[in-house]
MDTraj code that builds the backbone (N, CA, C; nanometers):
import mdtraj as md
import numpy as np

residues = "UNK UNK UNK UNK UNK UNK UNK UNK UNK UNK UNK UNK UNK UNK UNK UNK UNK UNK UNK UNK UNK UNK UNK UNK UNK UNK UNK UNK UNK UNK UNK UNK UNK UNK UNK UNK UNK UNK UNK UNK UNK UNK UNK UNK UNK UNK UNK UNK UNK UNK UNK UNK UNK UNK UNK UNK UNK UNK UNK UNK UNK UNK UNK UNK UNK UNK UNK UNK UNK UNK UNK UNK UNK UNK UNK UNK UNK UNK UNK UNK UNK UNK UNK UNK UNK UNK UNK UNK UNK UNK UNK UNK UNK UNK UNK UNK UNK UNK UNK UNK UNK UNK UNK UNK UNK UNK UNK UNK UNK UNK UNK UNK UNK UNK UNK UNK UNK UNK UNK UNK UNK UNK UNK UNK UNK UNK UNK UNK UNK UNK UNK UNK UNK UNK UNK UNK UNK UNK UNK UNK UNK UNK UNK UNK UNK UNK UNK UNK UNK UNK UNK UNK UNK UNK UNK UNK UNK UNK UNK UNK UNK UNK UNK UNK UNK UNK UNK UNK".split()
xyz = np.array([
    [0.0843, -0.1171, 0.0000],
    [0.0000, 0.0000, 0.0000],
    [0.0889, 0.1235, 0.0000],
    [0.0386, 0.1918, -0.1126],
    [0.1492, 0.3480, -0.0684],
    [0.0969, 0.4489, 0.0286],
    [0.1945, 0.5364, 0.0297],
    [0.1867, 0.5892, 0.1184],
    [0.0300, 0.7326, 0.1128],
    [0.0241, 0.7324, -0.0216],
    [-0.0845, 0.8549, -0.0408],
    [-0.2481, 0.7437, -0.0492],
    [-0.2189, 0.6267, -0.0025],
    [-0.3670, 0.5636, 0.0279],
    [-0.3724, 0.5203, 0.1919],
    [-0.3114, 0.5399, 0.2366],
    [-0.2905, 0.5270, 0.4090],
    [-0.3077, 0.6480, 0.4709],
    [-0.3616, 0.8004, 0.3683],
    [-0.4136, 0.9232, 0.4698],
    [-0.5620, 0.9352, 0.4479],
    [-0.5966, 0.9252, 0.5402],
    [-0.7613, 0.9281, 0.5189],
    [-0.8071, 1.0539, 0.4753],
    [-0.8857, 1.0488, 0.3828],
    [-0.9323, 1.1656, 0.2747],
    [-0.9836, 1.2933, 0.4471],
    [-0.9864, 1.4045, 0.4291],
    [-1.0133, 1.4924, 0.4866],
    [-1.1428, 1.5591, 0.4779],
    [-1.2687, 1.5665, 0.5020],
    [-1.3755, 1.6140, 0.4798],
    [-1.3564, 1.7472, 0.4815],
    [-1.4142, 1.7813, 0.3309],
    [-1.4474, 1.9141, 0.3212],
    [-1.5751, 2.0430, 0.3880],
    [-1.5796, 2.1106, 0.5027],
    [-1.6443, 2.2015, 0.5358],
    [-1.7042, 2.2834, 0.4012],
    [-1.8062, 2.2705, 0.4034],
    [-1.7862, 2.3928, 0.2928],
    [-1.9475, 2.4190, 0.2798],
    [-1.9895, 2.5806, 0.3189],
    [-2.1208, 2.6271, 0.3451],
    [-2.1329, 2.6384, 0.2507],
    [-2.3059, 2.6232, 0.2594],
    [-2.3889, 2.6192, 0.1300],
    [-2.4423, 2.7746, 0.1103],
    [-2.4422, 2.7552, -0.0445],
    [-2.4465, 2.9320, -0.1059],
    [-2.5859, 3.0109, -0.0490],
    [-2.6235, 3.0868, -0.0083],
    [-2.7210, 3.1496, 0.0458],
    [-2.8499, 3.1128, -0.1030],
    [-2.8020, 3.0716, -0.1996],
    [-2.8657, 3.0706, -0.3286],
    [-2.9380, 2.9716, -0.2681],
    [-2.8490, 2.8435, -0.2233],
    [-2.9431, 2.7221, -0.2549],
    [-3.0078, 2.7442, -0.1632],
    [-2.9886, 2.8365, 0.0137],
    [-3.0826, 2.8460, 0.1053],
    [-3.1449, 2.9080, 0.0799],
    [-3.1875, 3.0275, -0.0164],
    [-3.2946, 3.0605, -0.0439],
    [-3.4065, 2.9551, -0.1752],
    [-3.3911, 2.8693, -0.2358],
    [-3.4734, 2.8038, -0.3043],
    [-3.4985, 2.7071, -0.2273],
    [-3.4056, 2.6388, -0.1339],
    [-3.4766, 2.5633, -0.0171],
    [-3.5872, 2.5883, 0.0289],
    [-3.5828, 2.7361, 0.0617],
    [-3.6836, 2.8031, 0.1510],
    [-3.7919, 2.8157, 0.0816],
    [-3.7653, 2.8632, -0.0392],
    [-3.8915, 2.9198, -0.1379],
    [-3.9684, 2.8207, -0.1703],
    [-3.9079, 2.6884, -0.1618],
    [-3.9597, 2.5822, -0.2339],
    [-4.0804, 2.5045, -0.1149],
    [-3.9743, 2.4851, 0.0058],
    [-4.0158, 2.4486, 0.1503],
    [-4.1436, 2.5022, 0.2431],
    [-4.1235, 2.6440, 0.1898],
    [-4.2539, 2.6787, 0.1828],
    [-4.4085, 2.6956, 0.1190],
    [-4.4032, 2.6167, 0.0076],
    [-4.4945, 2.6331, -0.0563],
    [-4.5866, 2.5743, 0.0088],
    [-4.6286, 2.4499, 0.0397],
    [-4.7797, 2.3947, 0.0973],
    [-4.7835, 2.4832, 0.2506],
    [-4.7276, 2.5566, 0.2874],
    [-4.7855, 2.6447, 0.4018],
    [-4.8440, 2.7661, 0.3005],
    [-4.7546, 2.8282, 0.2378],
    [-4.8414, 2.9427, 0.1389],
    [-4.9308, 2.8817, 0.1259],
    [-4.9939, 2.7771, 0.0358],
    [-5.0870, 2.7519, -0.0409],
    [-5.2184, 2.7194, 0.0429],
    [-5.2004, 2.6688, 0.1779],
    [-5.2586, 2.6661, 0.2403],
    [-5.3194, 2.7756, 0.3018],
    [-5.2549, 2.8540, 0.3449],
    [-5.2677, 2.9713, 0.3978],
    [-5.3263, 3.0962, 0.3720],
    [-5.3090, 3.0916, 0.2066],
    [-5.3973, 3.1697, 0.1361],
    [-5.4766, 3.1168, 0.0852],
    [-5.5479, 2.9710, 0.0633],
    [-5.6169, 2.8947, 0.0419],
    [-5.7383, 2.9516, 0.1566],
    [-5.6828, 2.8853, 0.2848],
    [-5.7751, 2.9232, 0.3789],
    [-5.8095, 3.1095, 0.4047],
    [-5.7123, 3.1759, 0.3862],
    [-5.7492, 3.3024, 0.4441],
    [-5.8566, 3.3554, 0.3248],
    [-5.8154, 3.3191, 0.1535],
    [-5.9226, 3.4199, 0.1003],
    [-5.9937, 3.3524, 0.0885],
    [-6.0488, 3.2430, 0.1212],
    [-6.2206, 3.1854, 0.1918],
    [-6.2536, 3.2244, 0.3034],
    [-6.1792, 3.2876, 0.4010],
    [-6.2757, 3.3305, 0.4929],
    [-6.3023, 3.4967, 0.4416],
    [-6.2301, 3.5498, 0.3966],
    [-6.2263, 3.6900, 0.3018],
    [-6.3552, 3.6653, 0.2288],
    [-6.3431, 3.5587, 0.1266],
    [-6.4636, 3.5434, 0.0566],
    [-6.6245, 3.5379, 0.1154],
    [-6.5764, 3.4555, 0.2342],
    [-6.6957, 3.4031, 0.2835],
    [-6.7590, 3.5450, 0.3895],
    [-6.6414, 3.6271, 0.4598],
    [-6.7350, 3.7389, 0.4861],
    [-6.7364, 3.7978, 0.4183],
    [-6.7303, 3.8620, 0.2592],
    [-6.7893, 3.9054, 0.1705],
    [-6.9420, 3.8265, 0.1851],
    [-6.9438, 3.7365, 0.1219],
    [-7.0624, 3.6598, 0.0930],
    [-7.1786, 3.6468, 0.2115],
    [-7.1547, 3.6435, 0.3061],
    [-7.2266, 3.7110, 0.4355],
    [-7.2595, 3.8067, 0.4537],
    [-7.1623, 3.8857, 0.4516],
    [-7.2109, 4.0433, 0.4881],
    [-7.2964, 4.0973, 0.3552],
    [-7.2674, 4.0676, 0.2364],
    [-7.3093, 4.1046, 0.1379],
    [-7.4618, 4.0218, 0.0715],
    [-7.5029, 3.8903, 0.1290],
    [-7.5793, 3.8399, 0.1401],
    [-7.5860, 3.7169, -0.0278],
    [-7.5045, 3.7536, -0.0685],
    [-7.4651, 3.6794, -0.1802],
    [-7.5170, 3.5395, -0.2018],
    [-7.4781, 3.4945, -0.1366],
    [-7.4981, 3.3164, -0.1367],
    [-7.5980, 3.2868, -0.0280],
    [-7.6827, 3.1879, 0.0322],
    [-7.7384, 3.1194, 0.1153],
    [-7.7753, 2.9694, 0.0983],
    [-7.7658, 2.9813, 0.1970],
    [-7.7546, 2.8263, 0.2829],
    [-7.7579, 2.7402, 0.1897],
    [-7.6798, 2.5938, 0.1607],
    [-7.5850, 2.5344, 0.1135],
    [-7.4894, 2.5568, 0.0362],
    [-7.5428, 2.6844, -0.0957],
    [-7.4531, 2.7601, -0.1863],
    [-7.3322, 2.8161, -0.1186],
    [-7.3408, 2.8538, 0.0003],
    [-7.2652, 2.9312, 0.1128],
    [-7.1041, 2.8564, 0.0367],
    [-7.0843, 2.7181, 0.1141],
    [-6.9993, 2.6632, 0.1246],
    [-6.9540, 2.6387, -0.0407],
    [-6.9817, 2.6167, -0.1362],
    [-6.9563, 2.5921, -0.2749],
    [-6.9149, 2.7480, -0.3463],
    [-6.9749, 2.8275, -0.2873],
    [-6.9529, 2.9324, -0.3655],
    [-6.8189, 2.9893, -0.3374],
    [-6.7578, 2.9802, -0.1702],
    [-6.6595, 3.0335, -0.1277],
    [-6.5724, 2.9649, -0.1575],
    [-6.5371, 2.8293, -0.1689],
    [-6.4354, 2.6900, -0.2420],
    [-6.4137, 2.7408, -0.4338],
    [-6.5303, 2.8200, -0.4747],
    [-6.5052, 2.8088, -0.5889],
    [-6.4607, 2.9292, -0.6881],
    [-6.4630, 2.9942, -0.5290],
    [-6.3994, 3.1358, -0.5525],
    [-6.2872, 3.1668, -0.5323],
    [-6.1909, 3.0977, -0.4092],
    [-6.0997, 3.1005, -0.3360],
    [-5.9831, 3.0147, -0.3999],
    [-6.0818, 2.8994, -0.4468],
    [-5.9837, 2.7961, -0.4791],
    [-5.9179, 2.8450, -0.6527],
    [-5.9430, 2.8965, -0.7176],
    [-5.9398, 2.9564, -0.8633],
    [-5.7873, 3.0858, -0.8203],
    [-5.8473, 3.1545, -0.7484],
    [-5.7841, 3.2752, -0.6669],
    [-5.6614, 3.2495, -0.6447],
    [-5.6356, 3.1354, -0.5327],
    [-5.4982, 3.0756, -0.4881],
    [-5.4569, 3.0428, -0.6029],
    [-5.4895, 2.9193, -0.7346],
    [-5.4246, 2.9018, -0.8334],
    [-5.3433, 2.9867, -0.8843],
    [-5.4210, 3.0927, -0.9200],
    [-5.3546, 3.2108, -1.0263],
    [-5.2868, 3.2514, -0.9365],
    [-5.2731, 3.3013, -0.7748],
    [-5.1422, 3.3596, -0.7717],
    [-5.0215, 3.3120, -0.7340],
    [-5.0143, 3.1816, -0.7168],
    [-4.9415, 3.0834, -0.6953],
    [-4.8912, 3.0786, -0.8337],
    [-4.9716, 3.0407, -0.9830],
    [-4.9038, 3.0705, -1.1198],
    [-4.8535, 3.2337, -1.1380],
    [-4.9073, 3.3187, -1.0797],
    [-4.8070, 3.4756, -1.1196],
    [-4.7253, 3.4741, -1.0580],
    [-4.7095, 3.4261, -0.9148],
    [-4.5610, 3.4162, -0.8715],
    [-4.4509, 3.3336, -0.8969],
    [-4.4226, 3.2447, -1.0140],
    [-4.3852, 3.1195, -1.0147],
    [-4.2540, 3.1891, -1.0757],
    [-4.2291, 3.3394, -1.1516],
    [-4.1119, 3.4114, -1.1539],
    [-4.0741, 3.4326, -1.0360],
    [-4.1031, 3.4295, -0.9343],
    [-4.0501, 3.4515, -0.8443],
    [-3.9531, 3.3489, -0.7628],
    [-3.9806, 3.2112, -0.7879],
    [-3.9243, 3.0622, -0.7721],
    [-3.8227, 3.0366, -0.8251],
    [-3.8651, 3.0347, -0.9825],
    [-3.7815, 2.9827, -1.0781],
    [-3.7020, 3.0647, -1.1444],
    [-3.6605, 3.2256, -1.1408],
    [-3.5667, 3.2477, -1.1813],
    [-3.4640, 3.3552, -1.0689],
    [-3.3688, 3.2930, -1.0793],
    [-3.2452, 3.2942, -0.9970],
    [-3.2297, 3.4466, -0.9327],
    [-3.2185, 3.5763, -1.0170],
    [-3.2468, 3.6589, -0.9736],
    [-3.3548, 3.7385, -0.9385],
    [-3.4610, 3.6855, -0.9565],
    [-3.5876, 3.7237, -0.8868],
    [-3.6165, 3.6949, -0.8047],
    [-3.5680, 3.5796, -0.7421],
    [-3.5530, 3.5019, -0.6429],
    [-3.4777, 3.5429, -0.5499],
    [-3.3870, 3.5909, -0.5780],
    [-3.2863, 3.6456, -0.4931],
    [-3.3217, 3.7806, -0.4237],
    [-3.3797, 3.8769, -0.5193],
    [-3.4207, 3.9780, -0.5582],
    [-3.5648, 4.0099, -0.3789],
    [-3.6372, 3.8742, -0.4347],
    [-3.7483, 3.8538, -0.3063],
    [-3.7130, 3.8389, -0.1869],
    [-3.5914, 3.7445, -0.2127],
    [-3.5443, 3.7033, -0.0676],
    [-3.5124, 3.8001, 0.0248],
    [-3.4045, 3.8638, -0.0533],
    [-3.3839, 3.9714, 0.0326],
    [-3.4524, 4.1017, 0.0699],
    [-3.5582, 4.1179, 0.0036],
    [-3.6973, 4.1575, 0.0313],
    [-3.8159, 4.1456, 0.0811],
    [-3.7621, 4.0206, 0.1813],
    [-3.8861, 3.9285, 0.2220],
    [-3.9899, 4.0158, 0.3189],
    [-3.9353, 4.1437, 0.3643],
    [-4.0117, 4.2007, 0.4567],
    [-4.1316, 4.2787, 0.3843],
    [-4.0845, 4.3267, 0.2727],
    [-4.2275, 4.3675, 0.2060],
    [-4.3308, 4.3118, 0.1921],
    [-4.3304, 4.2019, 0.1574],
    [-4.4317, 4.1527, 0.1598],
    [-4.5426, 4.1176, 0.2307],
    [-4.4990, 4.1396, 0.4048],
    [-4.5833, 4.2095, 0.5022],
    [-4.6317, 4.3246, 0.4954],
    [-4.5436, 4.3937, 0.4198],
    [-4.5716, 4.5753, 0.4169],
    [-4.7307, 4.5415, 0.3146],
    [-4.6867, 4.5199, 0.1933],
    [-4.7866, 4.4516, 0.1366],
    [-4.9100, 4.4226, 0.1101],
    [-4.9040, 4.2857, 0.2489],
    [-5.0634, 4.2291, 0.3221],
    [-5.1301, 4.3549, 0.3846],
    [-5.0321, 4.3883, 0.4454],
    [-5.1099, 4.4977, 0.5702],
    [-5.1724, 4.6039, 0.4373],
    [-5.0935, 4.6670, 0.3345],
    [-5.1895, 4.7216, 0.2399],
    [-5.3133, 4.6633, 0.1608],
    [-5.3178, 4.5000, 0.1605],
    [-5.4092, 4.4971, 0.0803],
    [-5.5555, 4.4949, 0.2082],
    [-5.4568, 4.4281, 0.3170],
    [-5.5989, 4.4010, 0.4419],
    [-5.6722, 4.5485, 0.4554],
    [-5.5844, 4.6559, 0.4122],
    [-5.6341, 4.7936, 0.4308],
    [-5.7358, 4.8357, 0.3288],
    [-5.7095, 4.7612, 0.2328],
    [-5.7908, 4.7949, 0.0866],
    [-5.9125, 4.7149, 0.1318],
    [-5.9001, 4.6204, 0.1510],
    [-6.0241, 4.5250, 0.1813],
    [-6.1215, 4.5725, 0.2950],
    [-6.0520, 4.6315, 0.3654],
    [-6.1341, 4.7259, 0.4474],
    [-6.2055, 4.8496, 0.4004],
    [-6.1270, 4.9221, 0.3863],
    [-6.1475, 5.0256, 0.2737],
    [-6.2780, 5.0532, 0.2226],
    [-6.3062, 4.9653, 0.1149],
    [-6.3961, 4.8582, 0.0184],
    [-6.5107, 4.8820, 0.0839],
    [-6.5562, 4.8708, 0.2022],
    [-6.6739, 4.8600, 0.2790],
    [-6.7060, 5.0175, 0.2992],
    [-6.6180, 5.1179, 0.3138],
    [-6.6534, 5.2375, 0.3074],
    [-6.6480, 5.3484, 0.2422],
    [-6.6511, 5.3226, 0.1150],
    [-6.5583, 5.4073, -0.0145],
    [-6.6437, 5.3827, -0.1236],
    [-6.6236, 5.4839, -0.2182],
    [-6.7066, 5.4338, -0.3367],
    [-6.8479, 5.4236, -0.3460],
    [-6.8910, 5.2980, -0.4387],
    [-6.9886, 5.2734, -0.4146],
    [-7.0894, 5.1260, -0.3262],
    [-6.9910, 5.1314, -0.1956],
    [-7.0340, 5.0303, -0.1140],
    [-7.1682, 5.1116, -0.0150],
    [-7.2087, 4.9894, -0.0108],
    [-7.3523, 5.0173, 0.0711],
    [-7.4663, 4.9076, 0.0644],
    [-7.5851, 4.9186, 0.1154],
    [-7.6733, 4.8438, 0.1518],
    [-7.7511, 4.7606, 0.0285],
    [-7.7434, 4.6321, 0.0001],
    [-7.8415, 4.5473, -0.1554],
    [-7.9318, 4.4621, -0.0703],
    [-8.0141, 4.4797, -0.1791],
    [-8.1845, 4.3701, -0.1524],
    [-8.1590, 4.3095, -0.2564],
    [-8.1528, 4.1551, -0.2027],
    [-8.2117, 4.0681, -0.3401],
    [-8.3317, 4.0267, -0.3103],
    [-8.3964, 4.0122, -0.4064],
    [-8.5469, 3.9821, -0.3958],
    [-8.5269, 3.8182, -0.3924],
    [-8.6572, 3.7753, -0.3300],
    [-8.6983, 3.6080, -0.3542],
    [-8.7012, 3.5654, -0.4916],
    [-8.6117, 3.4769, -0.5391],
    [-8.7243, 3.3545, -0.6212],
    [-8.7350, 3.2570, -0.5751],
    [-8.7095, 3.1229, -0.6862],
    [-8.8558, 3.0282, -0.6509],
    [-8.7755, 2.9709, -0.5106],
    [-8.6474, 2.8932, -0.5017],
    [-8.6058, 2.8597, -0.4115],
    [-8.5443, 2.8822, -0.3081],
    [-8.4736, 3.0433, -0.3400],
    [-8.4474, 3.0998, -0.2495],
    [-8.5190, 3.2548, -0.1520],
    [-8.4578, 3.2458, -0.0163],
    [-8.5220, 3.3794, 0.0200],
    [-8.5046, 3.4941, -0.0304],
    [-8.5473, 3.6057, -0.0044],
    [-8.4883, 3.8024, 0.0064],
    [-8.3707, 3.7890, 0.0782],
    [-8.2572, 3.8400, 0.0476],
    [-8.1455, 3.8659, 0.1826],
    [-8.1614, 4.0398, 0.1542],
    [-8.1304, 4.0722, 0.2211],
    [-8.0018, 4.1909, 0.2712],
    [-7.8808, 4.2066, 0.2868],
    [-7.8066, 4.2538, 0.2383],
    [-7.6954, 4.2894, 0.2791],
    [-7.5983, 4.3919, 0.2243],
    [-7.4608, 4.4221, 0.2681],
    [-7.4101, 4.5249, 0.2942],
    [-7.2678, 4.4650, 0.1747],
    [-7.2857, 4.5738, 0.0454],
    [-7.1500, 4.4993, -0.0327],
    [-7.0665, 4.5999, -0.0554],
    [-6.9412, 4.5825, -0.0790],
    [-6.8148, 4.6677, -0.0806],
    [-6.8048, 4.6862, -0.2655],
    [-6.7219, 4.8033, -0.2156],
    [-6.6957, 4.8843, -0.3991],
    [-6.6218, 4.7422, -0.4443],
    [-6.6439, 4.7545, -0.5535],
    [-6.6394, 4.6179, -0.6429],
    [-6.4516, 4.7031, -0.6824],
    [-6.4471, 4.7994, -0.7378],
    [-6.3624, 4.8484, -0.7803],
    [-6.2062, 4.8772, -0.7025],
    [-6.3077, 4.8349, -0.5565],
    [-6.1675, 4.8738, -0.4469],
    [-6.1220, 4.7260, -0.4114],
    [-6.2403, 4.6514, -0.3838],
    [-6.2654, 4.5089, -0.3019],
    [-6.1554, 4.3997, -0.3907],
    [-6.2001, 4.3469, -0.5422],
    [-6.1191, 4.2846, -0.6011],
    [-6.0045, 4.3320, -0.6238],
    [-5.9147, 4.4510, -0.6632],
    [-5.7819, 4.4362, -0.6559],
    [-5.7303, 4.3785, -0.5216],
    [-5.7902, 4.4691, -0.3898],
    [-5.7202, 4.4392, -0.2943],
    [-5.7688, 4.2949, -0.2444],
    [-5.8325, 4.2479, -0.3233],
    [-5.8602, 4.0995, -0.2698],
    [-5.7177, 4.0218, -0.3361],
    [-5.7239, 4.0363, -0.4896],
    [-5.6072, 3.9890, -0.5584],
    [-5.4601, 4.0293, -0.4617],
    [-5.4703, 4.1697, -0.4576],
    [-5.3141, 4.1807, -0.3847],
    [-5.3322, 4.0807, -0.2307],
    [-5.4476, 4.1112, -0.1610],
    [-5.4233, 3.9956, -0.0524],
    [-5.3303, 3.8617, -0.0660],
    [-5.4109, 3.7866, -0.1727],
    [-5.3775, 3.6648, -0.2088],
    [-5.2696, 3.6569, -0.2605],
    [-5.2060, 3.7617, -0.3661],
    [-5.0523, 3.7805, -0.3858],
    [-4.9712, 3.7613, -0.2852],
    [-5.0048, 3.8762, -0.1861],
    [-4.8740, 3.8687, -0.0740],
    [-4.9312, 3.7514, 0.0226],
    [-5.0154, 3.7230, 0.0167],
    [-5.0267, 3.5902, 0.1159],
    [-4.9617, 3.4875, 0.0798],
    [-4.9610, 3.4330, -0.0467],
    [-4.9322, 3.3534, -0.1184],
    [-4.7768, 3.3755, -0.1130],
    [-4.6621, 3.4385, -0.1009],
    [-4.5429, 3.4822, -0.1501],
    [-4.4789, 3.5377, 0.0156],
    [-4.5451, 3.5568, 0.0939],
    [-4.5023, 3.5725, 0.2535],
    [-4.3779, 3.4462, 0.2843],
    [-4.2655, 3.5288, 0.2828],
    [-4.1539, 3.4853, 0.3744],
    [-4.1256, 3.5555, 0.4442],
    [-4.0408, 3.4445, 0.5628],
    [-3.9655, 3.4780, 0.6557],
    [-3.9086, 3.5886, 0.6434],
    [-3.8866, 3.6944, 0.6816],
    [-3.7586, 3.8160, 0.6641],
    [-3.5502, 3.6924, 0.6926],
    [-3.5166, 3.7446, 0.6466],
    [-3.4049, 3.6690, 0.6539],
    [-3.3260, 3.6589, 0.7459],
    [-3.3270, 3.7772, 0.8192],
    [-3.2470, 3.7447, 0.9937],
    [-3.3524, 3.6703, 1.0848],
    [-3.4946, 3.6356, 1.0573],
    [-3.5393, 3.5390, 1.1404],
    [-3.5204, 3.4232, 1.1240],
    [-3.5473, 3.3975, 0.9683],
    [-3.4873, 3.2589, 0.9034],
    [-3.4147, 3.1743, 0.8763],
    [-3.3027, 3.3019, 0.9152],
    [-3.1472, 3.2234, 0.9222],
    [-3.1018, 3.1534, 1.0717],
    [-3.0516, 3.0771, 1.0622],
    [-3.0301, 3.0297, 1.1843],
    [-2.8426, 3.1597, 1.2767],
    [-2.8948, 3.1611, 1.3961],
    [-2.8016, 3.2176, 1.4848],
    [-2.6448, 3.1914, 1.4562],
    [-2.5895, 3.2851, 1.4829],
    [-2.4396, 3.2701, 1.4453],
    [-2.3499, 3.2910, 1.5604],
])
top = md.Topology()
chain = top.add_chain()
for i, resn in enumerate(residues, 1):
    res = top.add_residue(resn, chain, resSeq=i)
    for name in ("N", "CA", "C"):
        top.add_atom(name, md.element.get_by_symbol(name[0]), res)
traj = md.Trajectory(xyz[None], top)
């Protein structure tokens, strides 16, 4: 045996590029996004659809799944530049705090919506199977963008990067 097969190979240390920890992350997080804005713009939807009197009783539940669930798709597909290419990605990461800045603007719009414009009090009348409701609907014009931006930044919410990173 010579002598350069009798030193045992030396393991290399060697940290991983902040690149691959950020697509880790981006990636790692997806079924919490999807979930998350899955569930939040159905309950968004669903007090729309309440307060606004939209749907009743059994429609309730079908209408908000078929609103919500369409919703999450698309912004899960508009953000998918944001995943898959390297500097956009990068670009987010280190931007991850906006995207709170963001939510808190669209939750503001969605609020908004209820007092602006042309929001205010609708009667639907009876037909054959259903009742009259009442209710109270938000500017159409304010309500859906900031519903869309909701679901954007919900959907795309990371960690800020000094929480995410582990301690040094």
């Amino acid at each position: 045996m010579s002598d350069w097969q009798q030193v045992p190979p030396l393991p290399l240390r060697r940290r991983p590029d902040r690149d691959v920890l950020g697509t880790a992350l981006v990636w790692m997080a997806v079924p919490m996004q999807v979930v998350l804005t899955g569930f939040l713009t159905f309950v968004v939807v669903a007090v729309w659809s309440i307060v606004g009197g939209a749907f009743t009783e059994v429609l309730q539940f079908i209408g908000w799944a078929v609103l919500s669930t369409p919703l999450t798709l698309l912004v899960f597909a508009l953000g998918l530049p944001l995943r898959l290419v390297p500097r956009v990605r990068a670009w987010w990461i280190r931007r991850a705090a906006w995207t709170f800045v963001l939510f808190g603007v669209a939750v503001a719009g969605l609020v908004l919506s209820y007092v602006v414009g042309t929001a205010g009090p609708v009667h639907t009348a009876a037909v054959a199977d259903q009742p009259a409701t009442d209710g109270y609907v938000p500017d159409p014009r304010v309500f859906l963008p900031a519903l869309g931006v909701f679901a954007f930044a919900t959907m795309h919410l990371l960690p800020p990067l000094r929480i995410a990173s582990p301690a040094r």
